[in-house]
C-alpha positions in Angstrom: -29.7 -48.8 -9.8 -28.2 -47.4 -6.4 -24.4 -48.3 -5.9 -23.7 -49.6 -2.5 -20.4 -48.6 -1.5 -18.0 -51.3 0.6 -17.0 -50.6 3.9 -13.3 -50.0 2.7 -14.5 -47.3 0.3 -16.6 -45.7 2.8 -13.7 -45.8 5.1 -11.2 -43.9 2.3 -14.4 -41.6 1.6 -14.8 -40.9 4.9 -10.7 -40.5 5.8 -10.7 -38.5 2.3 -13.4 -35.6 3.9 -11.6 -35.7 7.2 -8.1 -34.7 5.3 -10.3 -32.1 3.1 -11.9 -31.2 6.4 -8.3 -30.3 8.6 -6.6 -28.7 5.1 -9.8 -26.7 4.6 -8.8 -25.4 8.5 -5.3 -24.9 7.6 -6.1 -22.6 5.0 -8.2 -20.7 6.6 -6.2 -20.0 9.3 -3.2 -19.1 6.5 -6.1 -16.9 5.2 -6.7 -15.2 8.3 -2.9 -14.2 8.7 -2.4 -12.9 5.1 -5.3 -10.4 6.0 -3.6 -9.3 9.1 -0.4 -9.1 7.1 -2.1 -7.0 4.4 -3.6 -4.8 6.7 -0.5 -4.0 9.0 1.0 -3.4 5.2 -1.6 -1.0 4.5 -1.0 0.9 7.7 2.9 1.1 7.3 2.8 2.3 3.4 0.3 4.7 4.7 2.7 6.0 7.2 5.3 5.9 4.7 3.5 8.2 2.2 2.6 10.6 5.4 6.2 11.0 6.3 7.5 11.2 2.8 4.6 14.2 2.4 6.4 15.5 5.4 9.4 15.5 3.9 9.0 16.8 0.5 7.1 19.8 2.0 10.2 20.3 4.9 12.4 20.2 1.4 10.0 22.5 -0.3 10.3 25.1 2.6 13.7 24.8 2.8 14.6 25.3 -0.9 12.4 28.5 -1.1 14.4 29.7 2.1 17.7 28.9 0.0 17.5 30.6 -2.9 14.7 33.2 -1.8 17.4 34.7 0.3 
């Protein structure tokens, strides 16, 4: 009870998993440069919380100089 496929729907089959195949690629590659993305994103907001600690403890200092005086 084994269907036997035609060599014009082999062909589309065939066609079909090479077009899976390359967009499979594609995405991957996408995939590859969302990480990198995310991690250089990871790294700046990092760098943005370190130099906005900076400056709330420069504004801190400077505040208690101010009206310490």
């Amino acid at each position: 009870m084994g269907t036997q496929l035609t060599d014009v729907e082999l062909g589309k089959m065939i066609h079909a998993v090479d077009q899976l195949s390359t967009e499979v690629d594609r995405l991957t590659v996408r995939i590859d440069q969302l990480e990198s993305q995310l991690d250089k994103g990871k790294g700046v907001l990092l760098g943005v919380f370190v130099v906005a600690s900076g400056i709330g403890a420069a504004m801190s200092t400077l505040i208690q100089k101010v009206f310490s005086s």
